[in-house]
N, C-alpha and C positions, 0 to 999 in steps of 0.2 A: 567131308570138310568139317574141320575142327572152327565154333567160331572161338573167340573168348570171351568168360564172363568176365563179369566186374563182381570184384566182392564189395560188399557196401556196409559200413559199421551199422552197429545196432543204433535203435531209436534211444534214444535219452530220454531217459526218465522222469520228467516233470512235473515238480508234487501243482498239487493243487491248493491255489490261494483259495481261502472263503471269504467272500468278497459281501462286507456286509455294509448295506445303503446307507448314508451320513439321517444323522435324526434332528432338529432343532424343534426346539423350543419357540413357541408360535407369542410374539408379545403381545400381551394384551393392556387393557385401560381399561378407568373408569371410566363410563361416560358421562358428557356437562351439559347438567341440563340449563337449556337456555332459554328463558322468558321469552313469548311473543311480544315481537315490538309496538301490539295493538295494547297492552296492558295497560291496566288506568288501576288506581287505588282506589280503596272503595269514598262512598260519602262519610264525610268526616275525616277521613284522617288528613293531618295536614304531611307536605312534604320536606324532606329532612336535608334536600338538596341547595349547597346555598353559593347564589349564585352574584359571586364577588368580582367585578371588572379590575383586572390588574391594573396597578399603578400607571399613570399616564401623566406626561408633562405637556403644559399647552404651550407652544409659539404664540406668543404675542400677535407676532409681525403679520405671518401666513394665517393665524385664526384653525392650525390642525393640530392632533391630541396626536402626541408624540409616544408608544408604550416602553415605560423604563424595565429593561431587562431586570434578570431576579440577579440578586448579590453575585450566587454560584459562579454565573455566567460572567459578570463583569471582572468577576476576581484570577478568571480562568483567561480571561482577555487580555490583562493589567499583564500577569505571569508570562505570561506567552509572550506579549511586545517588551516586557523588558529584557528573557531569558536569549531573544532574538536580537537585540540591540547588542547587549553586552557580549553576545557572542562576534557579533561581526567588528565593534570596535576593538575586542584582544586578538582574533585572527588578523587584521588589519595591521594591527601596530606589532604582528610578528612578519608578516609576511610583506612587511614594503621593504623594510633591508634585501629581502632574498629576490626580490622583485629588481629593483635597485640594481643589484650586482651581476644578476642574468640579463638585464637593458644594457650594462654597460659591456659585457662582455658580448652581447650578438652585434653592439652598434659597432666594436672594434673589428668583429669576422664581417663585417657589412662594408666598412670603408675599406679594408684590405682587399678584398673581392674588388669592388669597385677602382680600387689603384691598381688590381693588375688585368683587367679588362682594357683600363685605359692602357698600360704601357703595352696590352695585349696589341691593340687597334693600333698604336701608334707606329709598333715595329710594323705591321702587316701595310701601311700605307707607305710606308718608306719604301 
């Protein structure tokens, strides 16, 4: 009994990749050295630290110390509430015409609807 083979192509040839591991570069730092919070200066020397309470306005009325913000801050507040105003009063006075002309134009698809609803009801009760 004859069986049959099978012929099978040759293996293929596969070169070989060299597969070499990624390398990085490890970050380093200085290190900060940092004073014990126990530390005191020695006798005699004085401190160079000066300790100035921010501007404060007093109420009369209430008798409490009110702190007045620094310039930066109120100048960046003033900017801010005006850039805010004057935007919404020029979008305002562009956008009521357009405002305006889409009211008038859905109040006329509103009463049309409504006129043929009615002659809709009126034929069906006849």
């Amino acid at each position: 009994m004859k069986l049959p083979r099978a012929t099978l192509p040759k293996a293929l040839d596969v070169p070989y990749i060299e597969f070499k591991p990624p390398s990085a570069q490890v970050p380093s730092y200085k290190p900060i050295v940092v004073p014990p919070s126990d530390q005191e200066a020695p006798e005699g020397v004085k401190s160079q630290e000066k300790t100035e309470e921010p501007p404060s306005l007093k109420v009369p009325v209430i008798d409490i110390q009110v702190p007045i913000p620094e310039p930066a801050v109120v100048i960046t507040a003033v900017t801010t509430a005006v850039v805010a105003v004057a935007t919404t009063t020029v979008t305002q006075s562009l956008f009521e015409p357009i405002k305006k002309k889409v009211q008038k134009q859905l109040q006329a698809k509103v009463n049309k609807w409504k006129e043929n609803r009615k002659k809709k009801k009126d034929s069906l009760a006849s």
